[in-house]
C-alpha positions as a Markdown table, in Angstrom:
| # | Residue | x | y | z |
|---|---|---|---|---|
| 1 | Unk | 10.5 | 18.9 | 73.6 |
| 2 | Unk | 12.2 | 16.2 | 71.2 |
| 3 | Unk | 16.0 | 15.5 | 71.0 |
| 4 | Unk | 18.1 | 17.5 | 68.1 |
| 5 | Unk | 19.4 | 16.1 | 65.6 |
| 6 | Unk | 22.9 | 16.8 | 67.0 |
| 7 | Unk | 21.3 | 14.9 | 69.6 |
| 8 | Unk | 20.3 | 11.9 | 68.2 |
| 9 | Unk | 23.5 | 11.8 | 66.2 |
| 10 | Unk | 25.5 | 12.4 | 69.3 |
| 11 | Unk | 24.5 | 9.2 | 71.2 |
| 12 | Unk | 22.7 | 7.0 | 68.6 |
| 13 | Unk | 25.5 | 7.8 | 65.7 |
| 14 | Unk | 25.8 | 9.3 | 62.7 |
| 15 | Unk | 23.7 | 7.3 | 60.8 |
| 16 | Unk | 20.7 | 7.4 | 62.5 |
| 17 | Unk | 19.6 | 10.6 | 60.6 |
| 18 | Unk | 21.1 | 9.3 | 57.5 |
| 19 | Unk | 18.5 | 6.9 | 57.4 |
| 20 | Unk | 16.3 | 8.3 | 54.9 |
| 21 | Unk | 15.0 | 4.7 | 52.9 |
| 22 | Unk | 15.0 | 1.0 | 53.7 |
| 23 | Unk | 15.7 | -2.1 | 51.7 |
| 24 | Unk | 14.1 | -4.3 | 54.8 |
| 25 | Unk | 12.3 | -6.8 | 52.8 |
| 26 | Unk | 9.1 | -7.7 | 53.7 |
| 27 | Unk | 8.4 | -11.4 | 54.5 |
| 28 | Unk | 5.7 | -13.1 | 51.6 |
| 29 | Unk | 3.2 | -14.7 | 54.2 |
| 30 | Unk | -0.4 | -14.5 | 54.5 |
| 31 | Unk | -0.8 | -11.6 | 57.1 |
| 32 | Unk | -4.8 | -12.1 | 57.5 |
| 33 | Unk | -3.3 | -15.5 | 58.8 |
| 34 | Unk | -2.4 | -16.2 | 62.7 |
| 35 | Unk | 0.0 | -18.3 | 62.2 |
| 36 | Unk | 0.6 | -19.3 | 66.0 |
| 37 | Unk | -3.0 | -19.9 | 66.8 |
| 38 | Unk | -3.6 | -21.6 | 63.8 |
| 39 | Unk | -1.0 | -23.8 | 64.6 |
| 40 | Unk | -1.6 | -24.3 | 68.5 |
| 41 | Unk | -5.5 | -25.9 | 67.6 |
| 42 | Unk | -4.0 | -28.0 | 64.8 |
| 43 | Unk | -1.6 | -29.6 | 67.4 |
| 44 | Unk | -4.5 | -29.7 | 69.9 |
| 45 | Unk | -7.6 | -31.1 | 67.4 |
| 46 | Unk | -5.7 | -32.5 | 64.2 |
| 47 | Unk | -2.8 | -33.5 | 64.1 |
| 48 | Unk | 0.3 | -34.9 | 66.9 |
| 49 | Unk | 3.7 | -33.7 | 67.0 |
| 50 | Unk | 6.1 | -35.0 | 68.9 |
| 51 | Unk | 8.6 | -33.0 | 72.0 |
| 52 | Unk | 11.2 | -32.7 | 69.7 |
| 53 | Unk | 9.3 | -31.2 | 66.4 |
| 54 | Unk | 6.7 | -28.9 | 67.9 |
| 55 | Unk | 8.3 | -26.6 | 70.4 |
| 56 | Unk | 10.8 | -26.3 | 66.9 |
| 57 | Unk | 7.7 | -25.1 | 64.8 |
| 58 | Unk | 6.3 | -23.1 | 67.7 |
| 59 | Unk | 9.8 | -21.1 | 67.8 |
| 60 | Unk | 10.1 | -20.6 | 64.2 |
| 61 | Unk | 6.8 | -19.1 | 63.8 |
| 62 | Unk | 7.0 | -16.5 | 66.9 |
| 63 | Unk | 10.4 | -15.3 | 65.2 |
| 64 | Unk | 8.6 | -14.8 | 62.2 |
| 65 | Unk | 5.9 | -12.5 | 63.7 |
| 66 | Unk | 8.4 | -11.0 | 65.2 |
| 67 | Unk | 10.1 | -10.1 | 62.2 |
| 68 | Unk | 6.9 | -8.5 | 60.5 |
| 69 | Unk | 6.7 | -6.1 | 63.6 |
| 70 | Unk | 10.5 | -5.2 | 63.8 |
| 71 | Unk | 9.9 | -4.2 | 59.8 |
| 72 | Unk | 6.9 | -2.0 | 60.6 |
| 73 | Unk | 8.4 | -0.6 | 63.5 |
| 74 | Unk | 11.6 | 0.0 | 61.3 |
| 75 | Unk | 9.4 | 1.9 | 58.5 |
| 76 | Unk | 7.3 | 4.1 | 60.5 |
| 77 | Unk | 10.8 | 5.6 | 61.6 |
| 78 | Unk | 11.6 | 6.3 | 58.3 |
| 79 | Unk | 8.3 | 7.4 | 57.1 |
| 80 | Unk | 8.1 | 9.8 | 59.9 |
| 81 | Unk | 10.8 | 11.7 | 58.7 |
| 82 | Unk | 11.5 | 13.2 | 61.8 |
| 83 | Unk | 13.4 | 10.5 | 63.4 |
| 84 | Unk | 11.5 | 9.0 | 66.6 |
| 85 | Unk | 13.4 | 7.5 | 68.8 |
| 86 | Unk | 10.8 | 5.2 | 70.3 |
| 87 | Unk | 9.9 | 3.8 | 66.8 |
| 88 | Unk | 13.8 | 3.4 | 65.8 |
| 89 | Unk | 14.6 | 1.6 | 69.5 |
| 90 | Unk | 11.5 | -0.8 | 69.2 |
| 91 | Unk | 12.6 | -1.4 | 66.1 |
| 92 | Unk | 16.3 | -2.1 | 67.3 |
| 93 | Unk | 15.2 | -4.0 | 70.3 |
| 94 | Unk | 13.1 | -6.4 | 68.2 |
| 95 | Unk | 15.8 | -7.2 | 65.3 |
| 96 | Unk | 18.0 | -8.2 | 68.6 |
| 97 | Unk | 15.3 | -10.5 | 69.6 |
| 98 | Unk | 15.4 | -11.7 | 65.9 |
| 99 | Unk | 19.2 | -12.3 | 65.8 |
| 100 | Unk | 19.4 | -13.8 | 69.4 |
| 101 | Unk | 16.5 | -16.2 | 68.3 |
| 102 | Unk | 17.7 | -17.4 | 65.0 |
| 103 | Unk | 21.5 | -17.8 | 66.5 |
| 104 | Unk | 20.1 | -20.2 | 69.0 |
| 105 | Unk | 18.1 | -21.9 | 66.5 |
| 106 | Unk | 20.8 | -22.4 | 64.6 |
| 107 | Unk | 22.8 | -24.0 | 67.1 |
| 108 | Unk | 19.7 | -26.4 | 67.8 |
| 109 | Unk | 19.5 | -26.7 | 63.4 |
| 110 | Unk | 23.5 | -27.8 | 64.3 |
| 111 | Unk | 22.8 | -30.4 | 67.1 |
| 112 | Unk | 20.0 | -32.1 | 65.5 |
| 113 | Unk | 21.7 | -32.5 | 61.9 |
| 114 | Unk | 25.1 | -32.2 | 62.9 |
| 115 | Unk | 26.3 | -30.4 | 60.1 |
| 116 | Unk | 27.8 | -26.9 | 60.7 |
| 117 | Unk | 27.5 | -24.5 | 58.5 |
| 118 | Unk | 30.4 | -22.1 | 58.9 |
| 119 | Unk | 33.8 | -22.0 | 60.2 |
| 120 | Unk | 35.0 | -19.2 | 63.4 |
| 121 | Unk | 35.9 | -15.6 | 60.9 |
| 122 | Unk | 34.5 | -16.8 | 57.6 |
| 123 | Unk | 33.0 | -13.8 | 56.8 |
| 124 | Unk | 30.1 | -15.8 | 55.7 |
| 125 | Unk | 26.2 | -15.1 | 57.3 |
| 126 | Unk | 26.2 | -17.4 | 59.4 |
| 127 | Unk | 29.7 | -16.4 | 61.2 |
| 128 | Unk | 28.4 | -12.7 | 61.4 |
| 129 | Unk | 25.9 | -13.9 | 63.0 |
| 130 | Unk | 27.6 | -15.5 | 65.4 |
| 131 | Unk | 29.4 | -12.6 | 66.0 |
| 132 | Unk | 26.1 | -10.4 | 66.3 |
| 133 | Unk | 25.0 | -12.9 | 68.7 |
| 134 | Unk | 27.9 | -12.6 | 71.0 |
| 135 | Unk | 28.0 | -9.1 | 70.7 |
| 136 | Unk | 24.2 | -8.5 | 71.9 |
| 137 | Unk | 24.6 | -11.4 | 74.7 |
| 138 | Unk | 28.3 | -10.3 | 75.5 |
| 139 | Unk | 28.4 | -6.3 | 76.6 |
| 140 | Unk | 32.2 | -5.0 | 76.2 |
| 141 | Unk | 32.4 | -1.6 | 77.0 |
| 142 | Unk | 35.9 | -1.5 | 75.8 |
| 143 | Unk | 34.2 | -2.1 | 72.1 |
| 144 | Unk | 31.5 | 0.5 | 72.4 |
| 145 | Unk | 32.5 | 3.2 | 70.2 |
| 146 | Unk | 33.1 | 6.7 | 71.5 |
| 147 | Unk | 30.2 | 8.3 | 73.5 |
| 148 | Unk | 27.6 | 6.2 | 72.1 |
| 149 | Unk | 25.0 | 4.4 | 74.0 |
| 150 | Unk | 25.1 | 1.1 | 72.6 |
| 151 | Unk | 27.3 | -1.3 | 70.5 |
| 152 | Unk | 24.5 | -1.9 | 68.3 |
| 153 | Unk | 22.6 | -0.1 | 65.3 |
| 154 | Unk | 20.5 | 0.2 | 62.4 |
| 155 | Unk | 21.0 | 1.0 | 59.0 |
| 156 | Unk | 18.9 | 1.3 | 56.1 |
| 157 | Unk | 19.6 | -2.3 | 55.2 |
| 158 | Unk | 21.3 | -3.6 | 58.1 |
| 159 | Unk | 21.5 | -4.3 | 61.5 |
| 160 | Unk | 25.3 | -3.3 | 62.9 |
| 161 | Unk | 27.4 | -4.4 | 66.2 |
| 162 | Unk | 30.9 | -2.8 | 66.4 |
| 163 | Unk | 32.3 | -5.9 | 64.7 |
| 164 | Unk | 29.7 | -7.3 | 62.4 |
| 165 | Unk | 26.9 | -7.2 | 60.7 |
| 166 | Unk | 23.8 | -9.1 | 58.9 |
| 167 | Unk | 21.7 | -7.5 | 56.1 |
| 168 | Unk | 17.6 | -7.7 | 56.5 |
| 169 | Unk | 17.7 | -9.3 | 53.4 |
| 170 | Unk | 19.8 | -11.8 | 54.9 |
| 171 | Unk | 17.7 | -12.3 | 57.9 |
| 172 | Unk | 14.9 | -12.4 | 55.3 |
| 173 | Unk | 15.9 | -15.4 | 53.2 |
| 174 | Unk | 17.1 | -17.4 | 56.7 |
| 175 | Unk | 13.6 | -16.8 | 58.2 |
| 176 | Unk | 12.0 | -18.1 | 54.8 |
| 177 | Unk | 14.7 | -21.6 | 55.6 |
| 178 | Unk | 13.5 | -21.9 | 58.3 |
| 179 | Unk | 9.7 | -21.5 | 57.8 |
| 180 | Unk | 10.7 | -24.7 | 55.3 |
| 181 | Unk | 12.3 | -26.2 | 57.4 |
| 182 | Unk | 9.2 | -25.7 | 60.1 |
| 183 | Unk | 7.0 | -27.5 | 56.9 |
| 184 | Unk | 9.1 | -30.2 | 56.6 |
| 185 | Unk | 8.7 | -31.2 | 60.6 |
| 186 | Unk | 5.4 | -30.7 | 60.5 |
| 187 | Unk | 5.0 | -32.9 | 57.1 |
| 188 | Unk | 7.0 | -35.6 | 58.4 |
């Protein structure tokens, strides 16, 4: 027997049967391409990157896999129209991975370059990112709202913590910086 409504509501919020669309953009990539692979024999047979370059590359591309399957998981929960948990938590867990992953490369964009590219409360993406980050990595109880589960959430466009937020879209258009950024190193 499958949870309620009232269920799902209950310890997942109020949203999470609100959810009836999604404005989760999908990434433009080739997806009869294997990215990964395709780049693993090119390192092996063609070409030579150095320590520094290629583990950056190898990164970049896994987190954009990853975001392909966090978007499919995401819309088979809305398409199912009957709200299944298992397709809206693998979708959750993966957009954690995401924003875990692209915090830290950030902060590895930041070391390399050393330019920064927000300042502590902003408001801008980068900041709410940030504060996602610390929010998935950092557990407070004390900031868990009332009876729910977890301190983090979907929407139909965004992913939510109990103090901030990024927009797919967002993540979107920082994955597609990144996969230029991953052309660059491998051009230079």
């Amino acid at each position: 027997m499958g949870l309620t409504v009232y269920a799902k509501a209950k310890y997942f919020g109020d949203n999470f049967s609100k959810i009836n669309s999604y404005e989760f953009p999908e990434l433009e990539v080739d997806k009869s391409r294997d990215y990964v692979t395709e780049f693993l024999l090119m390192s092996i047979f063609w070409a030579k990157f150095d320590n520094v370059r290629k583990p950056i590359v190898f990164y970049i591309l896994r987190r954009i896999q990853l975001y392909i399957e966090s978007r499919e998981s995401f819309v088979k929960f809305v398409d199912s129209g009957d709200y299944p948990i298992d397709f809206y938590l693998d979708a959750l867990n993966k957009i954690e991975i995401i924003v875990t992953y692209l915090y830290q490369i950030y902060n590895v964009y930041i070391n390399l370059s050393g330019i920064k590219l927000f300042i502590k409360n902003d408001g801008s993406f980068h900041d709410r990112l940030n504060r996602c980050y610390n929010n998935i990595k950092h557990l407070d109880l004390n900031q868990l709202p009332l009876e729910l589960l977890q301190s983090t959430y979907l929407e139909s466009d965004k992913f939510c913590t109990s103090n901030s937020y990024v927009t797919f879209q967002e993540l979107n258009d920082f994955i597609r910086e990144l996969e230029q950024f991953a052309d660059k190193l491998l051009k230079e």
